[in-house]
C-alpha positions as CSV (number, residue, x, y, z in Angstrom):
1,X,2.3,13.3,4.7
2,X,1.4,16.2,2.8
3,X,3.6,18.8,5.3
4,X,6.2,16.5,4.4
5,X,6.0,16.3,0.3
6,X,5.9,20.1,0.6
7,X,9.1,20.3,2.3
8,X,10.3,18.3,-0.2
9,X,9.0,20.9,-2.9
10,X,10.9,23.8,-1.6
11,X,13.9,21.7,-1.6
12,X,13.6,19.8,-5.0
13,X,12.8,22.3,-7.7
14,X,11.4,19.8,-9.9
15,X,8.3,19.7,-7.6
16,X,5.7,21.6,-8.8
17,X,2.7,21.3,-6.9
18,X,1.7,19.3,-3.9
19,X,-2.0,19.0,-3.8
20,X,-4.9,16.4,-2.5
21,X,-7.7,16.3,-0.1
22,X,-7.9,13.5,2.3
23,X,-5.4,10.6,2.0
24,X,-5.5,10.8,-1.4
25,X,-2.1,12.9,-2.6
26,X,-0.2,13.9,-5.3
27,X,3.3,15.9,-6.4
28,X,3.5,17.1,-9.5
29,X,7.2,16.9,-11.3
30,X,7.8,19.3,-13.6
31,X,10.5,21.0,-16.3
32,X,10.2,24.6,-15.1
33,X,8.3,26.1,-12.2
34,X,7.0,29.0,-13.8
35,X,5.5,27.6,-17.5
36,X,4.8,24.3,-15.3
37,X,5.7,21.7,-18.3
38,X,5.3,17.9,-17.5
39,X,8.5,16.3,-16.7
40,X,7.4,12.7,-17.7
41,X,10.8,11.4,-17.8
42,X,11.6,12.6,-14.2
43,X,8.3,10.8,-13.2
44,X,9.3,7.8,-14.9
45,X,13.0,7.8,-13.7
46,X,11.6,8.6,-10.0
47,X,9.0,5.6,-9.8
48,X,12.1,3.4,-11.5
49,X,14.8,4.6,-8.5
50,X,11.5,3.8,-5.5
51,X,11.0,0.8,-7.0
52,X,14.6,-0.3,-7.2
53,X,14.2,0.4,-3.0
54,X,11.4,-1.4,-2.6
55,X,8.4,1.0,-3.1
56,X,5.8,0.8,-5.5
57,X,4.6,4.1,-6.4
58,X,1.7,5.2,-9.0
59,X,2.2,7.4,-11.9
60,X,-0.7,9.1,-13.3
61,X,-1.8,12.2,-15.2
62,X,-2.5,13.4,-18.6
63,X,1.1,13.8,-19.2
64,X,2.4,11.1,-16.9
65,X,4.2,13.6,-14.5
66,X,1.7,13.4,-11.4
67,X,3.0,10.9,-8.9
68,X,-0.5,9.9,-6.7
69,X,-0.5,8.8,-3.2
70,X,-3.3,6.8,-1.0
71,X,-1.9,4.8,1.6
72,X,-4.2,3.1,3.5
73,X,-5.8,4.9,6.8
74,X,-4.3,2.5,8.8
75,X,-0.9,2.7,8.4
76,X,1.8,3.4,10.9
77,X,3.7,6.3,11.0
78,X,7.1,4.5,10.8
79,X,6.1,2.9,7.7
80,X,4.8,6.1,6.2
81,X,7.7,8.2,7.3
82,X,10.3,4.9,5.8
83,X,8.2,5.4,1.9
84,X,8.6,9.6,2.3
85,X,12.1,9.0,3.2
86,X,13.1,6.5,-0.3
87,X,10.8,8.9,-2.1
88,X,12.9,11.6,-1.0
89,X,16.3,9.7,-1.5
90,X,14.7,9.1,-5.0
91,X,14.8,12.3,-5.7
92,X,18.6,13.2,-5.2
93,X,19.4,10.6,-7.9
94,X,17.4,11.3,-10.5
């Protein structure tokens, strides 16, 4: 999963970190790469366009621009690979 969301990060600029230990992920959307400034809106409009597909996905963060994964550690890799994949459609719309 997490070799996955950092593909995504060097395609989609608005990633701006991919981090996590375990099962337990998280990207970070931000404004700018370099100064790193929340994108809360993105966040929002992301979750909105996942949800819209049929996957629930968890905002958190002090600024509300941290998206958090924990799927469970028995899920199948199908399923797992069919969430990446309307996370990453996701992100060509917003």
């Amino acid at each position: 999963m997490k070799a996955r969301l950092t593909a995504m990060a060097e395609k989609f600029d608005i990633i701006g970190d991919v981090r996590g230990r375990g099962a337990m992920i998280a990207i970070e959307l931000v404004k700018d790469r370099d100064t790193k400034e929340p994108n809360p809106e993105a966040t929002a409009a992301l979750a909105k366009a996942c949800h819209q597909e049929g996957l629930l996905v968890l905002t958190c963060g002090t600024y509300g621009n941290v998206l958090r994964f924990l799927p469970p550690l028995v899920i199948g890799e199908d399923l797992l690979g069919e969430g990446l994949d309307i996370i990453e459609q996701a992100f060509t719309r917003i």
